[in-house]
N, C-alpha and C positions, 0 to 999 in steps of 0.2 A: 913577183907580185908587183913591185916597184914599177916596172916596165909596162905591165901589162895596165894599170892605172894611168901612168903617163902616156899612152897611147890609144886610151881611152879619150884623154882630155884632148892629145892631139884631133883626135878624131872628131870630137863633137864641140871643140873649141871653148870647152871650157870643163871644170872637172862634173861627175856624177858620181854619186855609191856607185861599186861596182861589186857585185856579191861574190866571192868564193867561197870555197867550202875547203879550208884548212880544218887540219885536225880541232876538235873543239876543245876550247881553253889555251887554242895555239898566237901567240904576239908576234907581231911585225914590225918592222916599223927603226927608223935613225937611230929612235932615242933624243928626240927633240922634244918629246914631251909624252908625259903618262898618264894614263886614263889611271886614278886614283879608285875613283869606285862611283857606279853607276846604277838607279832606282827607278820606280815605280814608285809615283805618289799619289794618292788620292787627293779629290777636290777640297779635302780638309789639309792637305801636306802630309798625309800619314804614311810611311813608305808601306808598300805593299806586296806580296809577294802572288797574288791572285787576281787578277782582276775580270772585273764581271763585264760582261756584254752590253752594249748597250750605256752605258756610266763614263766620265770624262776623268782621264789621267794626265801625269805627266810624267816625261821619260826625263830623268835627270843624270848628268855625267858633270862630275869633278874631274876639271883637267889643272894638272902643273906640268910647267915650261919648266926645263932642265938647261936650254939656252936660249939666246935671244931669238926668238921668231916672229915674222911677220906676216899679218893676213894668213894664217891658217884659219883652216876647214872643220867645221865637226858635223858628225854624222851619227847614224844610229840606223839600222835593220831589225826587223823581226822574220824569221823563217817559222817555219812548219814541218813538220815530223820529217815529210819530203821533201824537203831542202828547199820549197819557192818563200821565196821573198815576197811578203805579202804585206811587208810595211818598209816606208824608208821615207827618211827625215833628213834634211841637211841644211845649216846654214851658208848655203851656195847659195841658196835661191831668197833668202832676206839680208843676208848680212857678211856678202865677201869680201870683205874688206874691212875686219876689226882694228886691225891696227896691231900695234907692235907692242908683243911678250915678254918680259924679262924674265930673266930665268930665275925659280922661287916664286915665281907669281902664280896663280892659280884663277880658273875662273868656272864658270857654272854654265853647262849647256843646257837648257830646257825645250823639251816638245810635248803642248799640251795638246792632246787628240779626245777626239770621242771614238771608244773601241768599238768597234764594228765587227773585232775578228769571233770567229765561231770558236765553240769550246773546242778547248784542245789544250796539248803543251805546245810552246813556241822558245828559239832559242835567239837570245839578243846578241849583236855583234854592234862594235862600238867604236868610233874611229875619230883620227887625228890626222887629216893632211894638207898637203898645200898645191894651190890650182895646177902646180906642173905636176901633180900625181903622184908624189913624193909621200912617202907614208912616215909621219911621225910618230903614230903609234897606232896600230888597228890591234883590236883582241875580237878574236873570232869566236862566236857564239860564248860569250862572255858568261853567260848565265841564262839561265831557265825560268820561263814563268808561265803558271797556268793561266786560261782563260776559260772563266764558267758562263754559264747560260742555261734559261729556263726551257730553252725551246730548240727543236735541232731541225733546222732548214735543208741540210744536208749542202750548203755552200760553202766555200773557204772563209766567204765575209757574210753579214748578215746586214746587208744595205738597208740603211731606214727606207721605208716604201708604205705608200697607203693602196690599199685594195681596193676598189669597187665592181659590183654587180650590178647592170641595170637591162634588165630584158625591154628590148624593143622591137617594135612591129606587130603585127597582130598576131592574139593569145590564142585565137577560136581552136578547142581541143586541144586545147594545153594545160593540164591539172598543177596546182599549186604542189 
């Protein structure tokens, strides 16, 4: 997995999620640092185990550094029954460069989103690495969380969209 992340980065010249599908509940990773425990909060902070359609969350992971590290990566997925990755989050693209961890230290990764996804179950995978694809700690399909919804589009996502109808041209012998 090591390899195949680090030639990933080689490849696109800088690191990305890159999804697998290890056994679920399965860890990777140095041991440079541990995803401690990882949430679903609502826009009031209330951790959640459901979240609804439509409504703005936040995906929260406690990480602690077990040695000193610099400029790691955190990350986060959501898959779908059929294994697509239909979410992914990384501080590669705001923030590659935090600076240096000491070990006993601990910090707080957050990604607030508006859920888009369709009802369903979805399983979260959760990660710790550094731009050469180095895994400090990946847990794969970490935990489970539902997503409800009033309405079924029969889509993976249910993109905000407005509709309109507007008949044009001429009506002659056209019944309302």
């Amino acid at each position: 997995i090591e390899k195949a992340a680090a030639d990933n980065a080689a490849m696109t010249g800088h690191h990305q999620p890159v999804a697998f599908m290890g056994a679920e509940g399965e860890t990777f990773g140095d041991g440079g640092a541990t995803i401690a425990e990882a949430w679903f909060e609502d826009a009031e902070g209330i951790p959640q185990l459901t979240l609804e359609n439509g409504r703005p969350y936040t995906f929260c992971m406690r990480v602690r550094f077990d040695r000193e590290v610099t400029d790691p990566l955190f990350s986060t997925s959501m898959t779908n029954l059929q294994g697509l990755q239909l979410f992914s989050a990384s501080s590669v693209w705001t923030d590659p460069t935090p600076g240096t961890f000491r070990p006993g230290e601990s910090t707080l990764f957050r990604v607030g989103f508006e859920n888009i996804l369709s009802a369903g179950r979805y399983s979260v995978t959760a990660a710790v690495t550094l731009a050469d694809g180095t895994w400090l700690q990946l847990r794969e399909r970490m935990f489970g969380v539902m997503v409800t919804s009033t309405r079924t589009s029969g889509a993976l996502v249910d993109v905000p969209q407005s509709v309109t109808l507007r008949r044009e041209g001429a009506t002659e012998g056209v019944t309302p």
